[in-house]
Every structure is written in structure tokens, then in C-alpha cells.
N, C-alpha and C positions, 0 to 999 in steps of 0.2 A: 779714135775718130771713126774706125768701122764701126765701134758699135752704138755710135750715134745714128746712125744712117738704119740698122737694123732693130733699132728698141721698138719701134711698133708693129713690127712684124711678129705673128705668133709665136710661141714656141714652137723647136720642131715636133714636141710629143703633140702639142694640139694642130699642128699641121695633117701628123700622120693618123690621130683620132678621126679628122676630120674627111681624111679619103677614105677611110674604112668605114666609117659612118654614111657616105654616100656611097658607098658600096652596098651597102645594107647590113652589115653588122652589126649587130643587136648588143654586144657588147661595150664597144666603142658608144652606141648611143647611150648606152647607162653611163657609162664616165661621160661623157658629157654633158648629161642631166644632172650629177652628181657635182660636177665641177659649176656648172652656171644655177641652177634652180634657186639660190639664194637671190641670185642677182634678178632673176626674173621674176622671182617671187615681188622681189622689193618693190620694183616699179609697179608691178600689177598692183600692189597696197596700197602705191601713195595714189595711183587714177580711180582704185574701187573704195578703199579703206577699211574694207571689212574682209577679216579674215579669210571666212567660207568663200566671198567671190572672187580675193586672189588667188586662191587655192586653187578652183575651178579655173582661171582662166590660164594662171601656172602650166595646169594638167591640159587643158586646151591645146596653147600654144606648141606644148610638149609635141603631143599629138599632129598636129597640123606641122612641126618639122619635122617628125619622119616621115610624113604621107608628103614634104617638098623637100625631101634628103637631093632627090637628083638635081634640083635647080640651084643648088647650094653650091656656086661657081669656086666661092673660097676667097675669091677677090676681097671679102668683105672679113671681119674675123667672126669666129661664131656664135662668139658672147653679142657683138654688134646685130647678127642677122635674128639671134631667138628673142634680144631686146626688140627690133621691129615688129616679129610677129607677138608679142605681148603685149607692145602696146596696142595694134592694131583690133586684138580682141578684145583688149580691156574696154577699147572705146568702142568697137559693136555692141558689149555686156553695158555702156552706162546709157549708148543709144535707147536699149532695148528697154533700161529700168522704165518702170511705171514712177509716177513724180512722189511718191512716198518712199516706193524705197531707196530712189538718191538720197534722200538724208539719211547724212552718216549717225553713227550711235557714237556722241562723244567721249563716252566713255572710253574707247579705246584711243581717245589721245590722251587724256587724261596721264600725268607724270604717276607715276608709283615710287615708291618708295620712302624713305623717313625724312624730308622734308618738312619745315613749318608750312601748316597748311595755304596760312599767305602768299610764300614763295611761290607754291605749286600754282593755285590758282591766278597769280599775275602771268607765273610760266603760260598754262594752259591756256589764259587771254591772251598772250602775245604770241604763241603758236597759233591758236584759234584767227586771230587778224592776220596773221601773213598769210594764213591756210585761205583764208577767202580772198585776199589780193594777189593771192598766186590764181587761185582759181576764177578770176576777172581778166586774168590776161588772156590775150589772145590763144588758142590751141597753140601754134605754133609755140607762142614764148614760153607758153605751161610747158610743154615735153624739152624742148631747150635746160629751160632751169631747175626741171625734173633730173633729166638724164647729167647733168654740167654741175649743178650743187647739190644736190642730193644723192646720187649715183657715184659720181666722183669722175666721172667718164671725161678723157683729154677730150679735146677739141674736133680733134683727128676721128675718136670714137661716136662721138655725137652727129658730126656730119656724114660717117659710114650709116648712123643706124636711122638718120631721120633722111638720107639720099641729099645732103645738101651741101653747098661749099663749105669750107675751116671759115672761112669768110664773111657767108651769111648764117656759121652757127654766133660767132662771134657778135652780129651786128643784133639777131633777135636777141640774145643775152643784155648788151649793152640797151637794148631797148624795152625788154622788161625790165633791169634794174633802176631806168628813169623812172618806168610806170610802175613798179612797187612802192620807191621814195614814194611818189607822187600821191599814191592811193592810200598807204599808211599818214602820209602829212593830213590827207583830208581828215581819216579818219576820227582822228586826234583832235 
């Protein structure tokens, strides 16, 4: 039973990374660049798509949490607080795009591998349509279904890293998956 009560709580090594890291220890911040950059990366890809500007906003966000290490209370875990500051640049960086270069190069969804080409190409159209019915949803439901099915992130974690109840991560969830039905049935 205790260690149901305890399973969302960090580990104690990312606990203790995390006071030395607000400390300023420069070590501590490489392990935990090293432990999260994949996760950060990933979101950064699915809001930018292209490589080079998740990379940049990756190295951003990096950036921008050791210049706010001291505000980093811990209340939050710190996978949940570097996912806030990545999303939050990622969407200054699509702000910022001029209208050409939002459009992604699709080749990078594009499936690889030894596929019949038909497969691939229905795959890549049915990727291709949820990819624009996601991105029809509200911002809010977008980062919801981003961080909840793509990410993998409990309930728990979504509502740390987007500031919102287990409750209304759960109801935008339930209300993008009406409005994707919805928007894939038009489609069709």
C-alpha cells in the first residue's frame, strides 16, 4: 500500500539531482539534460516537426532552465517543469515562423522502411489526417493529446506540466477525442 501512495513521487536520486541542480551544480544539470533531452526533444518535434527547430528549442529550453534553476520549487517533477518550458518556446518559435516556413517538409513523416509502397503511403495518409485534426484542435486539447498519447505522460504529469487539474486534463482529453472522431468522420 505505501508504495502506492509514493509511485508519483520522483526518485530519491532525481530528488537529490534536483537540489544540487538548484544549487548551481553544473554536474547535476548534465545528468539531467542527459536523463530528460529525449523527452524534451520529442515534444519540441511534434509542435515544430523539423528537426533543426527541435533541436534549437531543446537547446533553448535547456538554457532558459538553468538561468530559472532557483525558481524550480520541486513541487513539480522535473521532467513535468522542462516539458513546460519547451513547450512554451516551441510555441514562441511557431509564433515567430513567417507562413512558409510552418509548412512542414513531409518527408520527415514519411514511414521508412521495407514496406509495400501502398501500405506506407495509406500509413502516411492516415498519419497525415490525424496530424491535421490534431492540429485543428483547440491549443489547449493539442498539448493535452500531445503530452497524454504521444508522450505517454499519467494524468498526474499533464496536469503538473500544463498547471491544471487531473480533472480538466482529463475533460480536454475527452473533448478532443469527440472532436477528432468528428473531424476524421467529416473528412472521410
Amino acid at each position: 500500500m505505501e508504495a502506492l501512495l509514493h509511485q508519483d513521487m520522483p526518485a530519491p536520486d532525481e530528488t537529490h539531482l534536483a537540489e544540487r541542480f538548484r544549487a548551481g551544480d553544473r554536474d547535476a544539470f548534465e545528468a539531467i539534460v542527459t536523463l530528460h533531452r529525449r523527452a524534451v526533444y520529442r515534444v519540441a518535434r511534434r509542435l515544430l516537426r523539423r528537426h533543426e527547430d527541435a533541436d534549437e528549442a531543446a537547446q533553448v529550453a535547456f538554457v532558459r532552465a538553468w538561468n530559472a534553476r532557483e525558481r524550480f520549487r520541486g513541487d513539480a517533477q522535473l521532467k513535468t517543469w522542462l516539458i513546460r518550458i519547451v513547450l512554451n518556446v516551441s510555441k514562441s518559435m511557431l509564433a515567430s515562423r513567417r507562413p512558409e516556413q510552418a509548412l512542414s517538409d513531409e518527408s520527415g513523416w514519411l514511414e521508412s522502411g521495407r514496406t509495400d509502397p501502398g501500405v506506407r503511403i495509406d500509413r502516411a495518409r492516415m498519419r497525415h489526417e490525424l496530424r491535421c485534426a490534431v492540429t485543428a484542435l483547440p491549443p489547449r486539447q493539442q498539448e493535452v493529446v500531445m503530452l497524454k498519447v504521444y508522450e505517454g505522460l499519467t494524468y498526474r504529469e499533464v496536469a503538473e506540466t500544463l498547471e491544471l487539474s487531473e480533472g480538466a486534463v482529463k475533460a480536454h482529453l475527452h473533448q478532443a477525442v469527440s472532436n477528432l472522431k468528428r473531424g476524421l468522420a467529416e473528412s472521410r
